[in-house]
N, C-alpha and C positions, 0 to 999 in steps of 0.2 A: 737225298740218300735213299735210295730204294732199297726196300726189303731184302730182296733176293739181287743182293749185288755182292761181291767182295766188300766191298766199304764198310756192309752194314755188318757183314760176319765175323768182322773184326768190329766196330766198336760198342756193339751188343757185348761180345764175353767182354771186353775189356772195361765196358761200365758195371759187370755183374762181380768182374774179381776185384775193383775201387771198393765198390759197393760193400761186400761183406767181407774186406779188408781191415776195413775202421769201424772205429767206433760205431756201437748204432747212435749215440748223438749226432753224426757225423753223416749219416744214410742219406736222408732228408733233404740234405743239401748236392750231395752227389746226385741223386733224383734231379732237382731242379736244372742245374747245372748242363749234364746231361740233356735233359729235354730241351731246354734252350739253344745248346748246341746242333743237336739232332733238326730244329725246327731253322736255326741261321745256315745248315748247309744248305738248305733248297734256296734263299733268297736271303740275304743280310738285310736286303731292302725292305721286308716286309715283317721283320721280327718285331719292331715295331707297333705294326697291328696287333697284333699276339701281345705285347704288354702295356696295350691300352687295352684291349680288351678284359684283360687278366686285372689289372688296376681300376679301371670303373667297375667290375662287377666284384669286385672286391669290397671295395671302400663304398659302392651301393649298397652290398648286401647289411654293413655295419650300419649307413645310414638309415635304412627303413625297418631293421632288427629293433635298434634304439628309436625312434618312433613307434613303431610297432607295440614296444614293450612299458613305454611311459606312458600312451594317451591313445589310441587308436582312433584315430577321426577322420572325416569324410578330406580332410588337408592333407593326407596323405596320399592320396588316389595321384595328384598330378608330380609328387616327389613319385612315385614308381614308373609313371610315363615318362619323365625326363628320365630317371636311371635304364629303361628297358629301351627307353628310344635312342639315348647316346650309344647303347649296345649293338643296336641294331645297323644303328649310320654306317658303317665301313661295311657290312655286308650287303646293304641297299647299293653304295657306293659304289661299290668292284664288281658287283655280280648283277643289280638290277637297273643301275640309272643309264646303260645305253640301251637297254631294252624299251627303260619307261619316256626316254628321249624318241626314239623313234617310232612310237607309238604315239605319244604326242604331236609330233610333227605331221606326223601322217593325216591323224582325225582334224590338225590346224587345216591342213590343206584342204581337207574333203569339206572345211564350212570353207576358205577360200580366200584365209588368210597366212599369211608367207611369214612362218617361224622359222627359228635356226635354234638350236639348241647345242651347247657345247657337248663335246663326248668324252668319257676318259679314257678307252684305249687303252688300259693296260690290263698285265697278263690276272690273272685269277689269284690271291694269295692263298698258297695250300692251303686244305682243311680249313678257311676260313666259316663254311657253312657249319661244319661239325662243333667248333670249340666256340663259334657265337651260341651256337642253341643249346650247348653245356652250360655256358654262362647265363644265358636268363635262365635255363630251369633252376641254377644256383639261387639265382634273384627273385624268383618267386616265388620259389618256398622257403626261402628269408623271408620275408616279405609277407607271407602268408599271418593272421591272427594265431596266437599258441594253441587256441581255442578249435581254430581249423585245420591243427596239423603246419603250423610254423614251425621254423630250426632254428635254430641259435647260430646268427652269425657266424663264422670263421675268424678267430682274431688274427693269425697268425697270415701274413702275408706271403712267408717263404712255403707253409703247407697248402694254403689256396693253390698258388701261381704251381706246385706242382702239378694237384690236382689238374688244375685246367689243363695244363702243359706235357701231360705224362706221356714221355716220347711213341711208347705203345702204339695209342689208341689217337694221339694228337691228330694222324693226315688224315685219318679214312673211317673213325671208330673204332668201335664203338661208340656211342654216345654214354657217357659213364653219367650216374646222377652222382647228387654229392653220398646220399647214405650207402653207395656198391664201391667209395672208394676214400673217402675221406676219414671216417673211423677208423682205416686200415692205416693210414699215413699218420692218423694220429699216435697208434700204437704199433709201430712197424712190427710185423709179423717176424717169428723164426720160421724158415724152411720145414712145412710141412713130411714127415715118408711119401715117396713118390711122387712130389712135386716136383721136383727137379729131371724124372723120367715123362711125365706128362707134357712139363714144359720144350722136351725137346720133342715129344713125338707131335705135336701142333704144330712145331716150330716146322718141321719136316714135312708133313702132310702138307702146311701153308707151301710150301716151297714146292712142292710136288704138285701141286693142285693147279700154281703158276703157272711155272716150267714146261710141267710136261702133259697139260689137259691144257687150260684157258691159250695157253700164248700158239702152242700147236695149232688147235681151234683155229686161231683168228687168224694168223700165216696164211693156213693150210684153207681154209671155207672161209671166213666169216669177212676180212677184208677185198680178195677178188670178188664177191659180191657185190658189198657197198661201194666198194671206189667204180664200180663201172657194170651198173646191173642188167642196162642193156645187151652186152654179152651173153647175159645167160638165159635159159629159159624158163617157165616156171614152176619146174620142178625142183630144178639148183637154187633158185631162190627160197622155195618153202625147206631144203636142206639148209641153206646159209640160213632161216630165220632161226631153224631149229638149233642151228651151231652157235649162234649169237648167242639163244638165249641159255645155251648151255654153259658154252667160254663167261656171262656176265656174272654166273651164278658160282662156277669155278674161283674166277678173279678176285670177286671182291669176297667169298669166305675165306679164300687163301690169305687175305690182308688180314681180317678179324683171328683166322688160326695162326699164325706168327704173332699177331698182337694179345693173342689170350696168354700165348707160350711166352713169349718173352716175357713178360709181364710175372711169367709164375717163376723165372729165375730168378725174381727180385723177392720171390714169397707173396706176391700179391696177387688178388683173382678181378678180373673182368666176366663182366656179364656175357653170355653167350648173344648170339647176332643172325644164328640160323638153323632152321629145325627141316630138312629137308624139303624147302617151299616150295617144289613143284610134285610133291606127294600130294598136293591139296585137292578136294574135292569141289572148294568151291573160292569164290575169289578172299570173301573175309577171311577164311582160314587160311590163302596165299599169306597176307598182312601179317597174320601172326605168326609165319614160317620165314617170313623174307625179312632181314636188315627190323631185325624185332627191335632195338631200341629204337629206333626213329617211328616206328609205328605205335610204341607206348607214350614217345615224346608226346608227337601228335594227337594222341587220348588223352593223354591227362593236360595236357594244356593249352587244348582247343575241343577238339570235341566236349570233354565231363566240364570246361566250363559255360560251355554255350548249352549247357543242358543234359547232351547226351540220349539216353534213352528215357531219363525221368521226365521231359519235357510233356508225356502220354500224362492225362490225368484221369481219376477213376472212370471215368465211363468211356475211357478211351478216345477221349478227342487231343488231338494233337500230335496224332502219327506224323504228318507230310512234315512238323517239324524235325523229327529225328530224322528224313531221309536229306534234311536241309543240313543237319548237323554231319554227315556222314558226307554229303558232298563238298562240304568247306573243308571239312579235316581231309580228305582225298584230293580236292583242289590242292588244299600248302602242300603235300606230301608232291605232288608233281610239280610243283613251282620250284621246291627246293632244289627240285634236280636240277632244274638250268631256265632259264631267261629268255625262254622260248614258246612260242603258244603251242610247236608239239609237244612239250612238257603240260604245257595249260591243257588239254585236249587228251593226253594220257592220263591225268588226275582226275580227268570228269571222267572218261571210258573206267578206270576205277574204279571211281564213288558211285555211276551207276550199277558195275557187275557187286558192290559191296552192298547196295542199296536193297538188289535181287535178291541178294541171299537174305537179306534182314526180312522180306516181304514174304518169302519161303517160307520163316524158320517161323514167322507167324502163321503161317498154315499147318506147317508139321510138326513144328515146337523141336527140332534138331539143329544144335547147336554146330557150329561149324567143325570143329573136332569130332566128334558122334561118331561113332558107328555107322556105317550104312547097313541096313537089312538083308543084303545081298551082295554077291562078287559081282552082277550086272548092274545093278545100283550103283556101285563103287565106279564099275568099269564109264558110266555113261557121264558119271558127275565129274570123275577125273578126266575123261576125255575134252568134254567141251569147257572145264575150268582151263587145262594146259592148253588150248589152243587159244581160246582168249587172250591169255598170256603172252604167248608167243605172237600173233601177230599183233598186240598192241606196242610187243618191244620195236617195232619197225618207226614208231614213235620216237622210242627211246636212244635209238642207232642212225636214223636219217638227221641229216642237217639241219632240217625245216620241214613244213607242213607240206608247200606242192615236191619236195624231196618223197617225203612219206607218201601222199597220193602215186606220183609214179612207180613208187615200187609194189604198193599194193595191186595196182594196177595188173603193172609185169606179170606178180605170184598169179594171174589167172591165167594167162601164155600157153593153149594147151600141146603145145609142142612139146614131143618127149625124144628126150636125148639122157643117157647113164649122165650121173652128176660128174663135172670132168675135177674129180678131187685124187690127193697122194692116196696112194693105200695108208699111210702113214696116220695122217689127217682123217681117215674114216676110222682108223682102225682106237685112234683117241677119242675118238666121237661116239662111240659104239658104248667103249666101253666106260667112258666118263659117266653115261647115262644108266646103264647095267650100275654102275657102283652107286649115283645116285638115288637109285627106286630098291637096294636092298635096302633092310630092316636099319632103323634108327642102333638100335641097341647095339648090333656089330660093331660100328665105329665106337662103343660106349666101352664096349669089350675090347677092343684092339686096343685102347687106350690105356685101359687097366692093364692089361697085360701089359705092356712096352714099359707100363712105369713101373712095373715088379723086377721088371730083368736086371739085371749086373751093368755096369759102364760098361763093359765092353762091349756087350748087347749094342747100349746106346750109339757108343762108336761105330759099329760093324752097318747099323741100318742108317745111321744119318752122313755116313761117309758113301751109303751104297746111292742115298737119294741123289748126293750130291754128283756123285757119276753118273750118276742116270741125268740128270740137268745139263751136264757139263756136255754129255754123248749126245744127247736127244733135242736138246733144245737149241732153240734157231739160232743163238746168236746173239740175239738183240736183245737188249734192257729195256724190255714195252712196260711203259708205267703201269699201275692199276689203272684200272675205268675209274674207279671212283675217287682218284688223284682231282679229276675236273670239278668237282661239284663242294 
């Protein structure tokens, strides 16, 4: 059931008027219910996944909570590895054991012995990346000493399983922890003033940001590039990198803004996901503007425990540790994307532009948010951060690594030809970018305003968007990007 389809626009309101129909005893369960359903239209076959993994990191979390809280001993270390490890199996399973197969087969061959390894072939269980790494962060700070910031189990199996399951944020994110959503379910909320206008202008915006910027984009520049780039020259391709990485940026906030807004018809709030991340000056400050919860995952549960930045001790020995610490956390962070070494290879190009800045900021002591000193300062930091970016997403868009090599290649082509794109497609392209680089705060204001208006207001502009999608857009039902991963 995709966001921006018919299907969904009906049974979004239709779970919102269930919802504050009945009893609030009664809420909790429409939640679950709901999410469960929303997650068996994509696959019945794999709902499954989804309540095993909702049932071991459940009944985990009670089991190492009650350990945890009677005896703490070193007997505990390998009850948390079986609980994190059974968590982990079905997303190794589906997403990494035909990778970790033919990588092994491979290295067999090269010493020059003749392996065969079985393969599974099958399709990707949605969002299975997003609501496994919900579930261990559940699990480990369960699991954590009271002493270091432990939580107190969840006893309650029907508010867990929504938590995990929360149709919202379930395919694509947000990555919610437990404390940004499970208090809330504890004590379901009443309907905030102007929650219910915010929650439609997200809802709106998401659908507009789809429709009529990302899916234009990729029509219009971004897939006649990729499906056949030898056509073009290398100019249309450093246009089509620009357009990718514009449509990626488009795509997957549109997912996060229908999932914040939906989310706030029920009275509940999700964590924000994006702070305009190609504003950035430098690559660390990208991390904290781009898919921020999976960037904080990755802190707090890799990086701060393999040390982080404390690993320095007073006299300063033990730097090349933290730039070790910075490239494991930026390695997973590209692994999670996909099972690919141009994923492996985009995470290091990362952790070393992330590495850069750390090396910098020990020279100049400027944090990545900071100020720059100057609009030439600004202009030179932003430029060569966004093209970093830009063409490591060629990484992130080609099939494979000699895929990626050749179109790198191509973008040097100094043949000049106008880029053969619609007026249409440039004229989205232009101005998707123009909306991105004004001021954070405007969108902060458009928002406030839209939820002070009258319903009818609400009417007039989410009926206008939806004729601008219905007029302007291609046709097609193109998933989110971040459907795959």
């Amino acid at each position: 059931m995709l966001f921006h389809t018919l299907d969904y626009l009906v049974f979004l309101p239709l779970c919102v008027l269930v919802y504050w129909a009945l009893p609030r005893r009664r809420r909790l369960t429409v939640l679950g219910i709901a999410s469960l359903a929303f997650y068996a239209s994509w696959s019945l076959a794999y709902l499954p996944v989804l309540l095993l993994v909702m049932v071991v990191s459940w009944g985990g979390g009670l089991l190492l909570a009650a350990r945890r809280d009677a005896a703490p001993t070193k007997r505990d270390i390998p009850a948390r590895v079986v609980v994190l490890g059974t968590l982990l199996l079905p997303l190794l399973f589906f997403k990494y054991w035909d990778w970790i197969a033919w990588n092994t087969e491979w290295l067999a061959q090269a010493s020059g012995l003749d392996l065969a390894l079985p393969r599974v072939d099958l399709p990707l269980p949605v969002g299975i990346s997003f609501f496994t790494f919900q579930a261990l962060a559940y699990v480990i700070d369960t699991a954590r000493p009271t002493a270091q910031g432990g939580l107190p189990a969840e006893r309650s199996l029907r508010r867990y399983g929504t938590f995990l399951a929360f149709f919202p944020q379930l395919v694509a994110g947000p990555i919610v922890r437990r404390h940004e959503l499970l208090p809330q379910l504890l004590h379901l909320p009443r309907l905030r003033s102007g929650q219910v206008g915010a929650g439609l202008y997200r809802i709106a915006r998401g659908m507009a940001k789809k429709v009529l910027v990302a899916d234009i984009v990729r029509v219009g520049m971004v897939d006649p590039i990729f499906s056949d780039p030898g056509r073009f020259t290398g100019p249309e391709i450093l246009v089509g990198l620009y357009a990718y990485t514009l449509q990626i940026y488009y795509d997957f906030s549109a997912y996060t803004d229908i999932a914040i807004g939906s989310a706030r018809l029920f009275g509940l709030e999700l964590p924000e996901n994006f702070r305009r991340p190609y504003q950035a000056t430098c690559v660390a400050g990208f991390w904290r503007r781009w898919h921020i919860t999976l960037s904080n995952w990755v802190r707090d549960y890799v990086y701060y425990p393999m040390g982080g930045s404390q690993v320095v001790d007073a006299a300063g020995r033990g730097q090349w540790k933290v730039y070790r610490n910075i490239m494991a956390t930026l390695l997973i962070i590209g692994i999670w994307h996909g099972a690919a070494w141009n994923f492996v290879v985009y995470g290091t190009l990362h952790g070393m532009g992330v590495a850069w800045c750390r090396y910098r900021r020990k020279q100049t002591g400027r944090r990545p948010d900071d100020p720059l000193p100057n609009r030439w300062s600004y202009a030179w930091h932003w430029f060569f951060t966004f093209h970093f970016i830009v063409l490591a997403r060629i990484l992130f868009r080609a099939p494979d690594l000699s895929s990626s090599w050749h179109l790198f290649r191509d973008l040097w082509d100094p043949t000049f030809l106008m880029p053969r794109f619609s007026l249409l497609a440039w004229a989205v392209f232009v101005l998707g970018y123009v909306i991105h680089f004004t001021p954070i705060e405007w969108s902060s204001s458009a928002e406030q305003w839209f939820a002070r208006r009258s319903p009818v207001t609400w009417a007039l502009v989410t009926g206008a968007v939806a004729a601008a999608c219905m007029t302007l857009g291609g046709g097609e039902q193109l998933a989110f990007i971040y459907y795959q991963f």
